[in-house]
N, C-alpha and C positions, 0 to 999 in steps of 0.2 A: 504493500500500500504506500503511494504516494504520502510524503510527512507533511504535517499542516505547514513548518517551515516555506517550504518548496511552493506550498500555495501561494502562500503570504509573500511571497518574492515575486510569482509573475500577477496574480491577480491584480495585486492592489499597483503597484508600479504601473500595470494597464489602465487600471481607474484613475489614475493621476495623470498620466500623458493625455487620457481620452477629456479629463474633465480641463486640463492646461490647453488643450489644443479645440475644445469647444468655446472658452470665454474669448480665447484670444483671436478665434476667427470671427467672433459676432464681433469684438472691437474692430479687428483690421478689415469687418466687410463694411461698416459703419465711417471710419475712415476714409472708404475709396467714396463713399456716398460724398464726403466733404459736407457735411448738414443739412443735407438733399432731405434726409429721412423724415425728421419731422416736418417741412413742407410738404412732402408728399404726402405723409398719414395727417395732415390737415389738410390739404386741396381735394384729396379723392375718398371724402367721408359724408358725400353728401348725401347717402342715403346708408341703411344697414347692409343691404349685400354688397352693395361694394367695399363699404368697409369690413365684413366679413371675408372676402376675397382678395384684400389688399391685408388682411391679419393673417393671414393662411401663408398669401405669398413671400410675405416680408420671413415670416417663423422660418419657412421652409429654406428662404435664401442663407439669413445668417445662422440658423440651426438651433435656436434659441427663443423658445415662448417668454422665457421670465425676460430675455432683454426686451421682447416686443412689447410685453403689457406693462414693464414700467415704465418702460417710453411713453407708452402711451397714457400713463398714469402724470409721469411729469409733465404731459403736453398740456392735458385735464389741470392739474397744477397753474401750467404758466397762464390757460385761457386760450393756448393755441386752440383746440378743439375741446367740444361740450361733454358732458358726461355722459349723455345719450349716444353722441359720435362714439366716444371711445367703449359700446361696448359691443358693437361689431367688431372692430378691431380684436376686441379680448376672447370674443369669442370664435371669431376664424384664427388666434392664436393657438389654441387647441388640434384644432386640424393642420395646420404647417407642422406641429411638433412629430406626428407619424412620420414624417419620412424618415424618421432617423433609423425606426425600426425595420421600415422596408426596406432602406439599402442594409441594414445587418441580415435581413429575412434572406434577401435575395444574393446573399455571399459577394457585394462587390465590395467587403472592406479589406480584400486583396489587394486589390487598388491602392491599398496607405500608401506603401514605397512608392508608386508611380507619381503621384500626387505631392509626395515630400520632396522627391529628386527636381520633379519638375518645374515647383513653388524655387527649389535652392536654386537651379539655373537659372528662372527669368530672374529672381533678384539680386543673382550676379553679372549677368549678362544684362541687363539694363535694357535701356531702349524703350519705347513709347508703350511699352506693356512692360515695366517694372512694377509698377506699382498693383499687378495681380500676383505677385510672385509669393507674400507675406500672405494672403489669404490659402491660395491654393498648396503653401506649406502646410499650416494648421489644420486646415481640409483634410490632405493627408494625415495629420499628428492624430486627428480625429478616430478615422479608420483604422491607424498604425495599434489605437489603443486599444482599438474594440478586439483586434487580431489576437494579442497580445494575452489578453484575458481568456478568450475562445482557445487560443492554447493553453493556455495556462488551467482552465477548467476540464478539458479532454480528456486528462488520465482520471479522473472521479466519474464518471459517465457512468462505470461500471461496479462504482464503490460501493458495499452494501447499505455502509453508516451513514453516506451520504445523501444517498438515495432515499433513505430512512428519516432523514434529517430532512429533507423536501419534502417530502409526503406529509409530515407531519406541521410542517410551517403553513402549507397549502392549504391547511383548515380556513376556508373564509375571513371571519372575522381578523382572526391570525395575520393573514395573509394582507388582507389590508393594510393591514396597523404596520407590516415589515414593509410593504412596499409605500406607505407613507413618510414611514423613519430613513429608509434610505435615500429618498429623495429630499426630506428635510434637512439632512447630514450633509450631502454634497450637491444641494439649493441647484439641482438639476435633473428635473424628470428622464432627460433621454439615458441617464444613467441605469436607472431601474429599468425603463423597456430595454436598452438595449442587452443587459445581463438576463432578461427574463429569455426574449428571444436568442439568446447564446445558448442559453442553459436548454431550452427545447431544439435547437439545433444536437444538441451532444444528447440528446434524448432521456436526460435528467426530469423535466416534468413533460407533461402536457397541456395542450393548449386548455381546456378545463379549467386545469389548475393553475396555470399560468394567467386568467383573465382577473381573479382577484388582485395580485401583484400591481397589474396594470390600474386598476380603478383607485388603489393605493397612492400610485404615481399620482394620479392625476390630481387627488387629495395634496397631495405633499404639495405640488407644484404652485400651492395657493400661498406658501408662506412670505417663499422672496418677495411676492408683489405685497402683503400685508408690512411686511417689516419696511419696503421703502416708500409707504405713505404715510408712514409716522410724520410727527410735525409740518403734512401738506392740509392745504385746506380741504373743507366739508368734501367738494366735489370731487378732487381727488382719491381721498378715504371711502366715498362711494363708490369711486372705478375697483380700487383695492376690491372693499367688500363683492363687488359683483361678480369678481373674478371667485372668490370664492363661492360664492351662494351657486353659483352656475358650477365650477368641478362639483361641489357637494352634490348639489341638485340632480346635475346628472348622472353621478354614484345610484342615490336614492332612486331614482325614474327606473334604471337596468335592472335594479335588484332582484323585483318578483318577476321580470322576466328572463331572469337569466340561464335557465333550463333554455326554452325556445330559443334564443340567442345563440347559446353552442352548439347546438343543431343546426343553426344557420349556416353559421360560420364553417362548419363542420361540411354541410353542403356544398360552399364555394371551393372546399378541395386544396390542392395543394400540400408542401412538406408542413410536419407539425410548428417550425419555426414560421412558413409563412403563415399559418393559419392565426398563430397570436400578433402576428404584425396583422392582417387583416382583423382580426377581434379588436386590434387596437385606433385603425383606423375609422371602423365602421360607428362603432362606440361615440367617438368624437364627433364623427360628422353626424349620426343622430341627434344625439345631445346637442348638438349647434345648430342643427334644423328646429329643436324644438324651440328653442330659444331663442331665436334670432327670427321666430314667426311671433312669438308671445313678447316681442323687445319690450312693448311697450307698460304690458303689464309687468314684465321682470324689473323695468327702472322704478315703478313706482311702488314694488317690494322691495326692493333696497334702499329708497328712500327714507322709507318706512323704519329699517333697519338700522339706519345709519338718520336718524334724523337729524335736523337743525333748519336755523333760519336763514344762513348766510343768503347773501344773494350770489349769482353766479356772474362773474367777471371773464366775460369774452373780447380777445381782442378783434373787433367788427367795428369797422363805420357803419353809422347810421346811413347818410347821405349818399357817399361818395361810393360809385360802384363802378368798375369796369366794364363797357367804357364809358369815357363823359359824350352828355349829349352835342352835338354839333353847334348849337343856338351858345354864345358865350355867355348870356344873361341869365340863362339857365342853367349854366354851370357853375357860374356867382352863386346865386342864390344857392344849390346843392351846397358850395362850401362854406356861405352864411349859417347853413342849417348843421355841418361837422361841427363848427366853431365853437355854436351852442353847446353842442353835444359835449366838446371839450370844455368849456364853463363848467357843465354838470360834474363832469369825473373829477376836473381839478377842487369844486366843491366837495365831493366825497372824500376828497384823500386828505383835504385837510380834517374834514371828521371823522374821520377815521383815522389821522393822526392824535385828534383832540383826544381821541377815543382810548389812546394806549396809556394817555394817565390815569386809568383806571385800572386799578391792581389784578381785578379778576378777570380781564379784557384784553391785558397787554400782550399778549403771543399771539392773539389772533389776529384782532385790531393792526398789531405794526406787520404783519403779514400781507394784508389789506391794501391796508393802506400804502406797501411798495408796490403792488400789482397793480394799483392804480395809479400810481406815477408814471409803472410802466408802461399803461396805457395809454397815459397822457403823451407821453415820448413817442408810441404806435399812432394816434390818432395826428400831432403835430407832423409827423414824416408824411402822413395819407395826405393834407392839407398840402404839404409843400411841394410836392408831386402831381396834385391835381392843379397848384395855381403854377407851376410849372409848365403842366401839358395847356392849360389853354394862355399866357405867357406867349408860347411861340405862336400864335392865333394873331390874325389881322383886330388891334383892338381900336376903339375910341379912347380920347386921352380919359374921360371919366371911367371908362372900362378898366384902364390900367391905372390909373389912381386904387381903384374898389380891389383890385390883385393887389398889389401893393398892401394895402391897409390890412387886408384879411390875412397873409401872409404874419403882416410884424403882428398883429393880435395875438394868433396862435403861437409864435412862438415865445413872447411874454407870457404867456399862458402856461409853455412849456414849463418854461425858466421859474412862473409861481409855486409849480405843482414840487420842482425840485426841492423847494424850501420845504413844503409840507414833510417829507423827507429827511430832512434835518430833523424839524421840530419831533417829530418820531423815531429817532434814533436818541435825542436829547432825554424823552420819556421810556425809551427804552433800556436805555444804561443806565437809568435813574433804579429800573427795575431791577435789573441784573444783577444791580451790586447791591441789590437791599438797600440801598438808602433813599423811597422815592422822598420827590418833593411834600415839604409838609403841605398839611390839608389845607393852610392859609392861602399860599401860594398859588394853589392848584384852582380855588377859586378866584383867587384875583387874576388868575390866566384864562379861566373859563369867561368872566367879564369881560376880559379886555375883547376875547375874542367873540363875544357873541355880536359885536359892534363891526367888526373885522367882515364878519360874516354875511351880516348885514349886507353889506357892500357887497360884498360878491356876491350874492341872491339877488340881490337888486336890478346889479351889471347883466347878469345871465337872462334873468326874467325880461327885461328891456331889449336882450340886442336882437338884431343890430339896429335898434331903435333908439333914440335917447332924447327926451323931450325936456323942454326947459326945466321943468319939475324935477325930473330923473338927476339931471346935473345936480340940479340946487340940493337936491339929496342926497346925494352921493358925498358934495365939498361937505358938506358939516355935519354927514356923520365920519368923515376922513380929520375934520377938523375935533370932533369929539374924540378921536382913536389917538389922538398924539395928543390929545391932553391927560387923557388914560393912562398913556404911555408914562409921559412926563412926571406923572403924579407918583406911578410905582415907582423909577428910578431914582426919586426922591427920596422915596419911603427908604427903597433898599439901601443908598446913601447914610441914610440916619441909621439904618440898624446897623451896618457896617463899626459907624463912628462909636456906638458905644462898648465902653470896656468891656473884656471877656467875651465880643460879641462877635464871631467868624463870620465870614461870608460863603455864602454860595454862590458859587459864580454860573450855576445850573440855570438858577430863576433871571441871572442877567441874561444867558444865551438865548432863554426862550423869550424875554421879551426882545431884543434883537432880531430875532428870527421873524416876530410878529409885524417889529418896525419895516425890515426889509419886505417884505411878504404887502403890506402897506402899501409901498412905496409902489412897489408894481403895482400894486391896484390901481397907483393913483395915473400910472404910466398908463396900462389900460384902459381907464378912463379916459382921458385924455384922446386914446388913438380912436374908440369908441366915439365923442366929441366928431372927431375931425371926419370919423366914414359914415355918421349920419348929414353931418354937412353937405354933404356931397350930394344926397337926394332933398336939398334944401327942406331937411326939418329945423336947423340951428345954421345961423351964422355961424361960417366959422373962430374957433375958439382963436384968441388972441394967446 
């Protein structure tokens, strides 16, 4: 009898190559993408089977479901794409993950060394296909390992204890729970099919007993996406969850028919290794028909599951859609109506900065409230591209004045939203280090700023309109916000001066921050002024 030593030498050294040369080709196929990937899994999700079939395709390419659904979890995360888009993608990420099994079923992981030599040649030999040579290395390292182990498991084929040892693992439940643990262990399902399908190759189980391992996997394969949307927002932790709820689900859906199943399968024929690569295939694509018909009810049980209020932050224009219409006064107007839009989010991000001084709020809130800066950054680019593209257009000199104006708005606007940013990083490190601002403070900051605010609801509600009224209300409550101002740096002045009595220089930054923040409004204002003049609602401002 073969010593367990001798196992423990080829097996696991093939489980390390196969799982080294699996991460490292979903990075280096990610790579040759050069960032391609997440526009594409946001441009082609505009309905569920295509994103179904662009989750399947992406799996299948770089070999790896957990890199596709956290991607697609980050994208959920950034606002690239919605929680609803991303769960086609999660769920045709289950059907790409089969091929691994069917090129182990159908013996081409002979192929390693062909594939390793020939990855090392192009990326020594260079030339305008270098840059495939690090993929189709790893590709091979892939194969190389699965070999590896496949020999290495060979002489047990006919072990008694071994044998003995499978049969008894193979008890369902059992069987489960081992092919969950081994995929949780090395945060890689193709690990567990592809050892299952080795092992019925060398005629150790059969497919039978081999389909519980597989339903394990596919369990297991739910963690990595669970662990990397810790600290993501709601709608991300949603995508997570549904990656799970849907492997679970579809465990639970197979169960009481799983007699008729192996008969199925059983019927489409083939060696015993293909037959669990097809029981593994079939499985998946069921489960993903069934789900991916019920999408809608499956979002709104996870919802359920993962409740909350937040709102969802997609980066979309309102207005501005590809392409602009031809009429140039209609495509004014279109980026009068983004502009707005940008008013709004720059108003959320400052309340949703206001927001992180609050001790039970602050990891969400300063969360938030970057992802809407970062929108405000998405919607300023959409804005300077569309007054770009109509820019090169035959204009009237009023035409190109109203470019002009809407242009420098938006990016003040930009530039306001950045402060918000500040102000939430200043409440956030206030948090971090345990020392927030005292409660005095935090209201005389909520004051100052509800005056602040003022203003900019005002600004927003009005444009791009600004009537004599609108001004006059705008100067004096900007005149009321710097005497606010004025009044706490006084304050702070006097506490400073007396003995024993330190400063914080935390409560100076954020009023700075409110004064700058201000200041722009009052810039805004002002260019606001000048681009209603122009459709003579105001003289222009002196």
């Amino acid at each position: 009898m073969v010593s367990t030593w001798e196992l423990l030498f080829t097996v696991v050294p093939g489980v390390i190559l196969f799982l080294f040369g699996i991460e490292n080709f979903s990075k280096e196929i990610l790579v040759v993408a050069r960032g391609r990937f997440a526009a594409i899994l946001g441009s082609l999700t505009t309905n569920r089977y295509k994103g179904l079939l662009l989750g399947a395709g992406i799996t299948a390419l770089i070999q790896s479901s957990a890199a596709t659904t956290v991607i697609a979890i980050n994208l959920v995360n950034a606002g690239t794409i919605s929680f609803v888009q991303s769960l086609g993608i999660i769920i045709g990420s289950n059907i790409g993950t089969t091929i691994t099994s069917q090129l182990v079923a159908f013996k081409l992981t002979s192929f390693g060394p062909v594939f390793i030599l020939a990855g090392f040649l192009i990326g020594i030999i260079g030339g305008r296909y270098k840059f495939l040579g690090k993929p189709l290395f790893y590709f091979g390292l892939v194969f190389f390992g699965l070999t590896i182990i496949s020999n290495g498991i060979e002489p047990y084929s006919s072990d008694p204890l071994v044998l003995e040892l499978l049969g008894g693992i193979a008890f369902l439940p059992l069987a489960i729970f081992v092919g969950f643990l081994i995929t949780t262990a090395f945060q890689s399902s193709s690990v567990t099919t592809g050892l299952v399908v080795i092992l019925a190759q060398q005629g150790m189980i059969t497919m039978p007993e081999a389909i519980p391992f597989l339903l394990g996997a596919n369990i297991g394969s739910t963690t990595t996406a669970l662990f990397a949307s810790r600290g993501l927002d709601l709608f991300a932790r949603r995508a997570a969850a549904a990656h799970t709820i849907f492997n679970v689900g579809g465990v639970l859906l197979i169960l009481p028919f799983l007699t008729p199943f192996v008969s199925f399968i059983a019927g489409i024929g083939g060696t015993e290794a293909q037959q669990v690569a097809n029981a593994h295939l079939v499985f998946n694509i069921v489960a993903s028909g069934v789900f991916i018909l019920a999408l809608h009810p499956f979002a709104s049980l996870v919802m359920r599951v993962v409740p909350g209020e937040e709102e969802e932050i997609l980066f979309r224009t309102v207005a501005i859609k590809d392409p602009l219409p031809e009429r140039v006064d209609e495509v004014l107007s279109i980026i009068e109506e983004e502009v707005k839009h940008l008013y709004d989010v720059t108003n959320q991000a400052f309340d949703a900065a206001m927001a992180v001084f609050t001790a039970d709020k602050a990891a969400r809130a300063y969360q938030k409230a970057g992802k809407l800066e970062l929108l405000n950054d998405f919607l300023d680019e959409e804005v300077e591209k569309a007054t770009f593209t109509v820019s090169k257009r035959a204009l009237t000199e009023m035409q190109a004045k109203r470019t002009m104006l809407l242009v420098r708005i938006s990016n003040d606007l930009e530039r306001l939203a950045d402060l918000s940013r500040d102000l939430a990083k200043v409440a956030r490190n206030a948090a971090r280090m345990g020392r927030p601002l005292p409660k005095g403070q935090v209201e005389a900051i909520r004051g100052i700023y509800r005056i602040f605010d003022g203003n900019m609801q005002e600004l927003s509600k009005n444009f791009p309109n600004s009537t004599k009224e609108t001004i006059s209300s705008l100067r004096a409550r900007d005149i009321e916000l710097r005497r606010a101002l004025n009044l706490e740096y006084t304050l702070y002045l006097q506490r400073i001066a007396k003995i024993n009595e330190s400063s914080d220089s935390r409560y100076l930054e954020v009023l700075s921050i409110i004064e700058a923040a201000n200041g722009k409004v009052r810039d805004i204002r002002k260019l606001t002024e000048e681009y209603s003049a122009l459709d003579e609602i105001l003289p222009a401002p002196q």
